[in-house]
N, C-alpha and C positions, 0 to 999 in steps of 0.2 A: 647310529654310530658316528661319531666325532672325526671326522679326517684332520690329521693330523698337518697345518697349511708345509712344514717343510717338504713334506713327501709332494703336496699340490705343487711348488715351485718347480722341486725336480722334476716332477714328469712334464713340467709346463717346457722345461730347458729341452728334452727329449723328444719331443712331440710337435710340428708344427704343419699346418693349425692342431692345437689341443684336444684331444681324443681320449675317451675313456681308456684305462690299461687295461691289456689281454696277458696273461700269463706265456712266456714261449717255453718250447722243449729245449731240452741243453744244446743241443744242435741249433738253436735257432738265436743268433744272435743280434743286439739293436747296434745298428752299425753305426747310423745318422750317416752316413752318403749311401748315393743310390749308384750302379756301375754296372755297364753292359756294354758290350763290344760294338762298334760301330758295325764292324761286317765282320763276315766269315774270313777266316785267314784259311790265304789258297798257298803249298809250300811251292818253293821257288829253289834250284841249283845257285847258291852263288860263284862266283870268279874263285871264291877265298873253300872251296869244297867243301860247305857247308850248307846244309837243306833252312832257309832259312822260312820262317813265317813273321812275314810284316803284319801289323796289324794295331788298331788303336783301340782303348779304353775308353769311352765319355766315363766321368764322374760329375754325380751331383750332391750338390748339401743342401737337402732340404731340410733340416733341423737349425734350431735355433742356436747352434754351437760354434766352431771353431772347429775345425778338422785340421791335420797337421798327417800327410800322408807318409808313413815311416819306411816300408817295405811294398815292393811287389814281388811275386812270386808267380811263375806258369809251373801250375798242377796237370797231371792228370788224373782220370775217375778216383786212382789208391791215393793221391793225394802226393804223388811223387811229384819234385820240384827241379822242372828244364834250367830255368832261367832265372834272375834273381840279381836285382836292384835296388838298393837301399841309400838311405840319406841322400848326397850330394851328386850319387853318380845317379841317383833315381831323380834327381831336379833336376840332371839334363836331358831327360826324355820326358818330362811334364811340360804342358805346355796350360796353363794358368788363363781362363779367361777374364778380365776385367782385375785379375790381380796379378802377384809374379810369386813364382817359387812354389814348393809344397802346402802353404796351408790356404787353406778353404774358408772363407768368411761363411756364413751364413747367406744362403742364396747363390754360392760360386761353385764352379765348373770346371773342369779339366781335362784336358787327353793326356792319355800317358800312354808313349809310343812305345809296342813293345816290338822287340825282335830276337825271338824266341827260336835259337838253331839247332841244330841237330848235324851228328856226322853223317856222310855220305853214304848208305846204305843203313843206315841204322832204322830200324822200325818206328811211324810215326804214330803217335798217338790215334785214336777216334776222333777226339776232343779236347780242349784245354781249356784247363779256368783258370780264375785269378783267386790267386789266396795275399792278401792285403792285410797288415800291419799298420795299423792309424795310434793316431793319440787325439783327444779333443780335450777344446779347455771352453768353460764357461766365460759367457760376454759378462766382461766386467761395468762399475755403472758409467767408465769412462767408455762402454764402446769396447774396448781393448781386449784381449784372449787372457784370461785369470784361469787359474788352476780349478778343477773341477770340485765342488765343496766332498768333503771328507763323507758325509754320511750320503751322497747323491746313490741313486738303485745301479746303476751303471759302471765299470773299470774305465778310469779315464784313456790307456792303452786297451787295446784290442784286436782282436785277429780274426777275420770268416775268410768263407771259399763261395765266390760266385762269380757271374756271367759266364759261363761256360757256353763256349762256340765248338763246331762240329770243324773239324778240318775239312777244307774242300778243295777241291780239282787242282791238279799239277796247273803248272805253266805250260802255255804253248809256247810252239817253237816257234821261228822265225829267222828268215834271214837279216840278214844286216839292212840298214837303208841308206846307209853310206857305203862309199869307196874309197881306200886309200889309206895309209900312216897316220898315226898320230893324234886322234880322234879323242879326245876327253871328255869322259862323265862328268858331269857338274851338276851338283845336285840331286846324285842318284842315291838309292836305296843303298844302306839300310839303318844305320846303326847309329846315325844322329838326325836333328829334327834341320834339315832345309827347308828352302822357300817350295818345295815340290811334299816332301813326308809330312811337313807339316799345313798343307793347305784342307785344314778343314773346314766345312763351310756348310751351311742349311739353305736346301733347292724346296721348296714345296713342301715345306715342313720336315723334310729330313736329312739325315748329314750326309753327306757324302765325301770319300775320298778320293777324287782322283785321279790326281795327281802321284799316289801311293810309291810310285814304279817306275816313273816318270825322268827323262836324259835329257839334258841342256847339252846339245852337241858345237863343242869349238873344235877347230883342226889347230897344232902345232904346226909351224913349217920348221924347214933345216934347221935355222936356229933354235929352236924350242919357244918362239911367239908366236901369240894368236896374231899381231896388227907387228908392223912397221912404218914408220911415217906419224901422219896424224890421226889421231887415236877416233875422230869424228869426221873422216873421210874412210865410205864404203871399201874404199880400190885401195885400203890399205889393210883388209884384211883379204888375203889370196884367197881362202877358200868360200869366199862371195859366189853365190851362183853358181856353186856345183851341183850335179845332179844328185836329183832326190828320189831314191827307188824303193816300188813298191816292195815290203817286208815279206808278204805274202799275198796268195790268191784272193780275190773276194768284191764286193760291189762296192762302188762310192753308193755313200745314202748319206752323205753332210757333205759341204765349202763352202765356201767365202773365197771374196777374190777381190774385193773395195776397198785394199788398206795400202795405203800407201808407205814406203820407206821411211821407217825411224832414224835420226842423224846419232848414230852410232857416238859413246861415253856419257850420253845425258839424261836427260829421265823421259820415258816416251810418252805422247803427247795424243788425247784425243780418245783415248782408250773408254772404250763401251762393255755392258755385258755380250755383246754382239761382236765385235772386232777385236776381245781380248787375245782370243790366237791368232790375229795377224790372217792371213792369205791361209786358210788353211782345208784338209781334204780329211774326213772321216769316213775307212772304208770297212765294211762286216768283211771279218774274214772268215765268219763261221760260228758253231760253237757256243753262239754268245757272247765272242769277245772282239773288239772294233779296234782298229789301228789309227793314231792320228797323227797327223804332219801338221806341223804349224809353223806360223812364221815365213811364209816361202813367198819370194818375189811378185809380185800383182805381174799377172797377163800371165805368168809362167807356167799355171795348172793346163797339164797334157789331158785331163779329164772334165769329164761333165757325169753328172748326177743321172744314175745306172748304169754307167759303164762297167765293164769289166774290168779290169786290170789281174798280172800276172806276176808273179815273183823276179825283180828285178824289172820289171818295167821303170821306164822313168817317169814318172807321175809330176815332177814339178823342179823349181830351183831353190837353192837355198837363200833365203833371203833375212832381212830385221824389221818384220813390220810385226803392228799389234803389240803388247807389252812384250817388248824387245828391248835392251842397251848396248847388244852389242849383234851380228851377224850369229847366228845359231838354228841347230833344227831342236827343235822340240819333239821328240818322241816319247808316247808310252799309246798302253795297253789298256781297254777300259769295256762294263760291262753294256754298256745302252753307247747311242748313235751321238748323245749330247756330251760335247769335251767336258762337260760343269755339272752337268745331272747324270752322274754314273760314279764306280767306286771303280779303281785303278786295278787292274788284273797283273797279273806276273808273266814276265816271259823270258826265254832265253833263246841264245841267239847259234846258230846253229855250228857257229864256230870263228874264232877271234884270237890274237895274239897280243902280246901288251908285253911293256918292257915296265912296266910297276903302275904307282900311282904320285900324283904331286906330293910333295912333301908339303909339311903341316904349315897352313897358309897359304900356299900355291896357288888355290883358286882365284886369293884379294890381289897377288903378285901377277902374275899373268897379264889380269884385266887392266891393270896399269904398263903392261907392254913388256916387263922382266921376262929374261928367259925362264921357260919353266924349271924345277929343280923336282928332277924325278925319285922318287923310294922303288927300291926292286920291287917289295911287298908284290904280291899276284902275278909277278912278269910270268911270261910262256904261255903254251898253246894253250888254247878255251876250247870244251865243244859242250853244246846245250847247257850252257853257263848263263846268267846275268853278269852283266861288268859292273861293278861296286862303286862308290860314290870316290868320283874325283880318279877313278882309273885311264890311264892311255893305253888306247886299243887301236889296233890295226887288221883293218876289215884286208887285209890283201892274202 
């Protein structure tokens, strides 16, 4: 029998490397990317009363097309849908490897950050998938994404439901590891891609996030500045070498203590896979889940490698060493002993006050020495809450 060469081109567009066709069932659809959850999403309390699950997508193209990602959706099993991001507001939680924006060369990659909430008491699912909305277009002879040919076997849009993750274990609790007023999340979870949500990365062949959960802690003083004076002199921000306490019970089993002070507004210098957290202490608190301090003044670790430590202990000072620019503790939450080879755990903190969060921009205005300009948004008492990205919280 004669095959017909257009039908040979189509499935050649379809198919890469080129495979004989198998027939699918109506349930079984040809996507051309490939999509699975990097980890299990664990639900977390946020500040804002809402059970949130962080969590990221890998996407891959491995067909010979043009992918153009239209919708995501969080299903559960009946196909009901939590969450839901589309066009422009979905390109701000896509994060485009080796290209920018929703569509997908041939050979390209993507996470696509979801955070998928739920009300406070409301029943959580088993499980969530993703139900995905694409469009592809055929490579044109310039290289370029062309419209898919009229007779090709394929809808150039398209809709399936897969990578499905199991929800897993609440957030631990924890106390604070700060004291005092004024305390700002920078960089924290949830609901856009920072230098901390979005730090995905490949350890030993596999991805890892973890940084997922992860607080760049600055203090406010009276005036609402992090520094007064000169912006690259230490003793100009007050809350330099404060004490740094343990979050919870549990063993050092990681530190580092060989980094010397970064000069504070410049780009920090010297930086390894080894001393990228600065001076820092990683303790089991249990569970599975490890607490890390990073950042903290050389000579100032109160521990050594199997010690104990206690809730509230003081474990160290707050320092800017290791990719540092400004004076900060670095906390989160994570499942193995390595700050870089583990995925970021959820946790909440046992209880906190906040009079809101920076207003839009705050974080860039700050760092240039402006008083902060606060949004009520989240003010009032916290308990077994997370504090939201860019919130001011008062451990007192």
């Amino acid at each position: 029998m004669r095959v017909q060469p257009m039908l040979v081109a189509a499935l050649a567009l379809l198919l890469a490397p080129a495979a004989a066709a198998q027939s699918l069932k109506p349930d079984e659809i040809v996507s051309s990317i490939a999509v699975r959850p990097v980890a299990v999403p664990n639900p977390v309390l946020g500040a804002d009363g809402r059970v949130h699950l962080a969590y990221e997508l890998m996407v891959v193209n491995p067909s010979r097309l043009f992918v153009t990602l239209d919708k995501v959706e969080a299903v559960d099993g009946a196909g009901r849908s939590f969450w839901t991001l589309e066009g422009d507001s979905l390109a701000t939680m896509v994060e485009a490897f080796g290209t920018k924006g929703r569509l997908l060369p041939s050979g390209g990659s993507a996470a696509v950050f979801m955070d998928v909430s739920f009300g406070e008491g409301e029943t959580l699912p088993p499980a969530v998938s993703a139900r995905i909305t694409a469009t592809r277009q055929a490579s044109g002879p310039d290289g370029k994404p062309s419209p898919m040919p009229k007779d090709a076997p394929v809808p150039a849009t398209f809709t399936f439901t897969g990578a499905s993750a199991p929800v897993g274990a609440p957030a631990v609790v924890i106390a604070p590891p700060l004291q005092g007023k004024g305390w700002v999340a920078v960089n924290g979870c949830c609901d856009a891609i920072t230098s901390h949500r979005g730090a995905v990365m490949a350890i030993n062949g596999q991805l890892r996030v973890p940084e997922r959960f992860a607080i760049d802690w600055v203090k406010l003083d009276d005036s609402g500045r992090i520094f007064t004076g000169d912006v690259s002199k230490l003793e100009s921000y007050a809350y330099y070498g404060v004490p740094i306490h343990a979050a919870a019970d549990g063993v050092v089993v990681n530190l580092y203590d060989a980094a010397d002070e970064q000069i504070p507004g410049g780009n920090a210098k010297g930086i390894t896979t080894e001393n990228v957290g600065g001076n820092m202490l990683v303790v089991d608190i249990g569970g599975g889940a490890y607490a890390f301090y990073a950042h903290m003044q050389r000579g100032s670790l109160k521990v050594k490698l199997g010690d104990r430590v206690k809730t509230g202990d003081v474990i160290g000072l707050l320092g800017n060493t290791g990719n540092s620019t400004a004076p900060h503790l670095h906390f989160h939450v994570m499942d193995g002993p390595s700050p870089l080879n583990a995925n970021g755990l959820p946790f909440v903190f046992t209880e906190f006050g906040s009079r809101g969060v920076l207003a839009a921009g705050g974080d860039d205005a700050i760092e240039t020495g402006e008083a902060a300009r606060i949004d009520p948004r989240l003010s009032g008492e916290h308990r077994s809450q997370l504090p939201l990205n860019n919130q001011v919280v008062d451990f007192d």
